[in-house]
C-alpha positions as CSV (number, residue, x, y, z in Angstrom):
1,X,-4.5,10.9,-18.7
2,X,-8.0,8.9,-17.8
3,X,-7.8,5.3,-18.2
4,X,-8.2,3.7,-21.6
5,X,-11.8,1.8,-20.8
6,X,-15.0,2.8,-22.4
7,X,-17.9,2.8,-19.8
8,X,-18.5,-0.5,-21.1
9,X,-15.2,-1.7,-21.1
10,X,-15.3,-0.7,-17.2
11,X,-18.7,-2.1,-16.6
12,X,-17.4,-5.6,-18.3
13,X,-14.1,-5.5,-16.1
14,X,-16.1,-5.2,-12.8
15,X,-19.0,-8.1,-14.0
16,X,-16.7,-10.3,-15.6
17,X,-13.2,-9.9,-13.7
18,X,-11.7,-9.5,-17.3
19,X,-11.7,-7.5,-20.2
20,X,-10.0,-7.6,-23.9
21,X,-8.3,-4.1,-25.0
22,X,-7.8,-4.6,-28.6
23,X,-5.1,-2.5,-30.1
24,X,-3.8,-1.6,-26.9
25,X,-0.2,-1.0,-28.1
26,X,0.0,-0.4,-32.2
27,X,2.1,-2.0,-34.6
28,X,5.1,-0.7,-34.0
29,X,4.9,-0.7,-30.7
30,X,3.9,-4.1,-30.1
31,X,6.9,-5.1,-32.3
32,X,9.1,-3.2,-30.6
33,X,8.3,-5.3,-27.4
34,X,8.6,-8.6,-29.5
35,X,12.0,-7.4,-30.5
36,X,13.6,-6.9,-27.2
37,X,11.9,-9.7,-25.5
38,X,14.1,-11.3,-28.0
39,X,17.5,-9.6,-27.9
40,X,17.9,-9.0,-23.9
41,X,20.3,-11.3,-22.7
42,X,18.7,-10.3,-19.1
43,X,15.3,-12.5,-20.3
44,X,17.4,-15.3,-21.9
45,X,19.9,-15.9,-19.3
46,X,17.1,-15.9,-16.2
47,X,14.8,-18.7,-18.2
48,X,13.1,-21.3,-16.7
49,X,10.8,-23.9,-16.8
50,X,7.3,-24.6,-15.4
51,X,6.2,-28.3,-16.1
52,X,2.5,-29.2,-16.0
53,X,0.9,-32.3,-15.3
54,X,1.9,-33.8,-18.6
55,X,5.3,-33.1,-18.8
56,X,5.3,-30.1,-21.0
57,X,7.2,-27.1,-20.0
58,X,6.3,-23.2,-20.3
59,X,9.6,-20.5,-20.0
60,X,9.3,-18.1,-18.1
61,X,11.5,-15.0,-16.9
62,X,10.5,-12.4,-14.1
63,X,11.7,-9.1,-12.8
64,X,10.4,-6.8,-10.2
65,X,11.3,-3.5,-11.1
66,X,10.7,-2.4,-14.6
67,X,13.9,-0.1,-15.8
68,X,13.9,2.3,-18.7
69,X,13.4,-1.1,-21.2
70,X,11.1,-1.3,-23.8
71,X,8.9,-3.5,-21.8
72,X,9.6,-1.5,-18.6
73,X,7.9,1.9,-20.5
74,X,5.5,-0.4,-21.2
75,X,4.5,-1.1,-17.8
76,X,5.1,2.3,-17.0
77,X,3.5,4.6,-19.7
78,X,0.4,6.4,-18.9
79,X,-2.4,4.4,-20.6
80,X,-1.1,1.5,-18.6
81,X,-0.4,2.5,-15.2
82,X,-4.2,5.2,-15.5
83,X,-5.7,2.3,-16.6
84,X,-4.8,0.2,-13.6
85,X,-5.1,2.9,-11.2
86,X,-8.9,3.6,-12.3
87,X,-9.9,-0.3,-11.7
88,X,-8.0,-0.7,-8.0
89,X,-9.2,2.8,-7.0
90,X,-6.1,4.7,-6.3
91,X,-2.6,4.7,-6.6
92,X,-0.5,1.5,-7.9
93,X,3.1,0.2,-8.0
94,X,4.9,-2.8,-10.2
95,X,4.6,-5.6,-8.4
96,X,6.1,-7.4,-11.0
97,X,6.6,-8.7,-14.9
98,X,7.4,-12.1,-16.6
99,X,7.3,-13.5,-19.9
100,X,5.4,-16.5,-20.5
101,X,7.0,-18.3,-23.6
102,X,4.9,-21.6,-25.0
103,X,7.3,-23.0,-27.8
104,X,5.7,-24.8,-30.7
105,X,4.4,-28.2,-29.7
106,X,6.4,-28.5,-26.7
107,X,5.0,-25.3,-24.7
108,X,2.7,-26.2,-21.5
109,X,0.0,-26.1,-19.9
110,X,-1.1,-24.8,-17.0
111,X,-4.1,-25.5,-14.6
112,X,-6.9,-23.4,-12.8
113,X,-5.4,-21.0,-10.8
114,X,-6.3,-17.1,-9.3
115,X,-3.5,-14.8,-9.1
116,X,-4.1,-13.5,-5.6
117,X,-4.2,-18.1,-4.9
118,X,-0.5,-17.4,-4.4
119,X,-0.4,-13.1,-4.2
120,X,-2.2,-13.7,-0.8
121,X,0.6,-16.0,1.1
122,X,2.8,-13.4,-0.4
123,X,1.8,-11.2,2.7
124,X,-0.7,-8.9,0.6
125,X,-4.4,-8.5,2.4
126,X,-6.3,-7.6,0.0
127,X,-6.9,-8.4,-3.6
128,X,-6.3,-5.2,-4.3
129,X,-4.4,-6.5,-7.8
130,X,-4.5,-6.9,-11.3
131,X,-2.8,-8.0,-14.5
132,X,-2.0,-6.9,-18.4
133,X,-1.4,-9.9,-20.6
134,X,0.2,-8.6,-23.6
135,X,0.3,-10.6,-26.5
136,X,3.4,-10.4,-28.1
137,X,2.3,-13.2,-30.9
138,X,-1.1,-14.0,-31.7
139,X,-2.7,-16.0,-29.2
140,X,-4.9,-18.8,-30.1
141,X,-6.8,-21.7,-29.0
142,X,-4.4,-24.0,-31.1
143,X,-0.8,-22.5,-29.2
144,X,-2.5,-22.1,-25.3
145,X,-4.3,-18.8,-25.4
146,X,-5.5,-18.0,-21.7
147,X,-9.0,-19.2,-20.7
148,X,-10.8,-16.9,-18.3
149,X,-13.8,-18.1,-16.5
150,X,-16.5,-15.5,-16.7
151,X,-17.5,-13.8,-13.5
152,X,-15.2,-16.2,-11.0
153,X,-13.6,-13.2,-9.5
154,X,-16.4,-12.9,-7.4
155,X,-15.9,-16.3,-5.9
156,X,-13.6,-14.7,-3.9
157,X,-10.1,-16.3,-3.0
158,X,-10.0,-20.1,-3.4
159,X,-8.2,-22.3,-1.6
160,X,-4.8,-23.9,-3.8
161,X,-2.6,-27.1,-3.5
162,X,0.9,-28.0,-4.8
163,X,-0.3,-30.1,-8.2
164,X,1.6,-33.5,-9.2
165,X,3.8,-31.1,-11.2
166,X,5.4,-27.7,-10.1
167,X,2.5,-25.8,-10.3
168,X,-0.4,-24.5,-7.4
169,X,-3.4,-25.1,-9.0
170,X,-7.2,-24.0,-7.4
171,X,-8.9,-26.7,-5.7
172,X,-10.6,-28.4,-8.3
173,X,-13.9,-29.6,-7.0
174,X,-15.0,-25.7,-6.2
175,X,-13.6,-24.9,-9.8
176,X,-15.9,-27.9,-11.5
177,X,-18.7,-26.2,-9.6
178,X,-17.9,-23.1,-11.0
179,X,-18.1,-24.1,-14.4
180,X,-21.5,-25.3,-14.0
181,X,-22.8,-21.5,-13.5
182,X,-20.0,-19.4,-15.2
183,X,-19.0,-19.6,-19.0
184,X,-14.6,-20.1,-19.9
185,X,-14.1,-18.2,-22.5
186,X,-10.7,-18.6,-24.7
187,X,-9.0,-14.5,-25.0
188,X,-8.0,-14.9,-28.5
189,X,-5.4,-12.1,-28.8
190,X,-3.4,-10.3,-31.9
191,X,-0.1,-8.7,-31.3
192,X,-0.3,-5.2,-29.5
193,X,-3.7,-6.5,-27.5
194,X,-3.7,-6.3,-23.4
195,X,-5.8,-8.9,-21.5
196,X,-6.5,-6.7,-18.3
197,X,-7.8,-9.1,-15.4
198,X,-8.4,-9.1,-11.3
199,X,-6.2,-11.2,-9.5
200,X,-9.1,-13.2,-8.0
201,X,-10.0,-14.4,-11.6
202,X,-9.5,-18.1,-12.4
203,X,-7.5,-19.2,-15.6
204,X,-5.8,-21.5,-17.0
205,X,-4.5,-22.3,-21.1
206,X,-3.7,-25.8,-22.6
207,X,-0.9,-26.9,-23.9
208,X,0.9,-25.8,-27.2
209,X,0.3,-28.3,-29.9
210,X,0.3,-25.9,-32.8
211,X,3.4,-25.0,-35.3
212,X,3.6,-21.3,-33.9
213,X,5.2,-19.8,-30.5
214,X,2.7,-18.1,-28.2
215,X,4.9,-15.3,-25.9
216,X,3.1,-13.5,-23.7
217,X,4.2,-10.4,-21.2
218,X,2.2,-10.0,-18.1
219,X,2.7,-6.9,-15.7
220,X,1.1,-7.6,-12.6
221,X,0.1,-4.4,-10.5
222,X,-0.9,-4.0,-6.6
223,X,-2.4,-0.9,-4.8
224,X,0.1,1.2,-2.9
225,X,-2.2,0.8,0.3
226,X,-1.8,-2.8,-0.4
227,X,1.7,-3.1,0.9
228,X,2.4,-6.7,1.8
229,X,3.6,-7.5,5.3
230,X,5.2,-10.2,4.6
231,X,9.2,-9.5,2.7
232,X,8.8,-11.9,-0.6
233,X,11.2,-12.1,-3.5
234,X,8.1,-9.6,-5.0
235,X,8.5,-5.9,-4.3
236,X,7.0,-4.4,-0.8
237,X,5.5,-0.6,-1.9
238,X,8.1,1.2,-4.4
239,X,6.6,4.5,-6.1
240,X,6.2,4.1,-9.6
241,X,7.1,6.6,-12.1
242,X,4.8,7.3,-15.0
243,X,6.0,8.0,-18.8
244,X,4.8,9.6,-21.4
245,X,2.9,7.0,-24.1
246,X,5.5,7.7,-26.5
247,X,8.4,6.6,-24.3
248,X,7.9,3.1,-25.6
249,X,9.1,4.2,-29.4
250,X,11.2,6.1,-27.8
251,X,13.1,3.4,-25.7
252,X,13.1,1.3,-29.0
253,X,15.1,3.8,-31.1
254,X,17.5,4.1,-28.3
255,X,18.1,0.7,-27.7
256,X,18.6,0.2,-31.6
257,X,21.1,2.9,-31.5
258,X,23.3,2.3,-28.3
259,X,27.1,1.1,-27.8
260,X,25.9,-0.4,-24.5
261,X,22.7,-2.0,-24.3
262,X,22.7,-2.5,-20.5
263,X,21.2,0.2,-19.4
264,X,17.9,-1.0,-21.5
265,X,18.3,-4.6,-20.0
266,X,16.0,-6.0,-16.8
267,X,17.3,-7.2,-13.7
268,X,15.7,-10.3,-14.0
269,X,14.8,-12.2,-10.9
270,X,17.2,-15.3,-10.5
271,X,15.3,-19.1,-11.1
272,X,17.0,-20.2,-7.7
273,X,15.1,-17.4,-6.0
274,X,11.9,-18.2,-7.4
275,X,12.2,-21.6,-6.1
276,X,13.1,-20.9,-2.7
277,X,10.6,-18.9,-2.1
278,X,7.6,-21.0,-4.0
279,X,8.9,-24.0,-2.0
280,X,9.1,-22.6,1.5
281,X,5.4,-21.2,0.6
């Protein structure tokens, strides 16, 4: 199956390191995700928090390897995995998921950052990676919808610093420079939409001050000749194996339907991990 982009879709990608797939998952499907974001016990037993600056929190869960879940055909189905393989040029594995949960007026925020700012201490050489933000509720200006700033993918890699919180955060001077030549623009996302953006691109959101939740799911994707050299609490190389589109419905019913929900759960990646490894660099 080809990827999922128009030739203008593509075009944007590579001039603007991002670009907005509406309707990338339908209804159903899209609420299917919600749904089991919500029941696995996998996701709520492995939360934890991000503080910003300010003292607001984000939750967050990760795992590495993606299962037979809802989520995990999701990151595997075709229109996914095609679509990433056409804009890094070749093959591509999981390098990893996580949901990114903003709660209403407490969720936080989080500052200027590039993906590859931390992917490239993770031992990979190239930014040979991208990402698919999923909204899973819609995504606003008022709950922290990611900002995106136009075109800064072709800044390269910027340098990053431990912030006063516990985030790395892009050095700000370059950034402020940036935004004097490229425009931020606020992806305003429905359920079922995929944000697809490079790993070099810089974002950030604010924090949630509305009345409504803003989840997010984020699969995060490197080339297979982009193996890291470096062993990382992040996946070296593991082949990934494509499913059919409908595997996500498919998953749901079963899940729905089954006497043991295990086998549908993540092996989420344990917080005390995640923190030895951010804090030895």
């Amino acid at each position: 199956m080809p990827s999922v982009l128009s030739p203008d879709q593509r075009a944007a990608y590579d001039a603007d390191g991002y670009v907005i797939v509406r309707g990338f998952f339908d209804a159903e499907e899209a609420a299917l995700l919600k749904r089991a974001m919500e029941q696995d016990p996998a996701i709520r037993g492995h939360f934890y928090n991000r503080g910003d600056n300010d003292g607001g929190n984000t939750k967050m869960a990760l795992w590495n390897h993606p299962g037979d879940s809802v989520y995990g055909m999701a990151a595997r189905c075709l229109r996914m995995v095609d679509t990433m393989e056409d804009l890094l040029g070749g093959e591509v594995y999981h390098y990893h998921s996580k949901l990114t949960a903003k709660e209403p007026f407490e969720g936080g925020a989080w500052e200027w950052h590039q993906d590859y700012g931390y992917w490239y201490h993770n031992g990979c050489l190239f930014p040979l990676m991208a990402s698919a933000m999923i909204a899973l509720d819609c995504s606003t200006r008022e709950n922290g919808c990611l900002q995106v700033l136009k075109g800064s993918h072709l800044l390269g890699r910027v340098e990053h610093r431990l912030l006063d919180g516990e985030q790395m955060g892009a050095d700000l001077q370059r950034v402020e420079e940036a935004q004097k030549h490229l425009e931020t623009v606020y992806a305003e996302m429905d359920p079922g939409d995929v944000l697809l953006f490079h790993c070099n691109t810089l974002h950030r959101s604010d924090q949630n001050r509305s009345e409504f939740r803003r989840w997010t799911m984020i699969c995060c994707y490197n080339a297979a000749r982009n193996d890291p050299y470096l062993d990382h609490h992040h996946p070296r190389y593991t082949p990934l194996q494509k499913v059919a589109d409908d595997a996500i419905k498919a998953a749901g019913l079963a899940f729905a339907g089954a006497e043991d929900e295990s086998a549908f759960m993540v092996e989420a990646v344990a917080p005390s991990e995640i923190r030895a490894k951010r804090d030895s660099g």
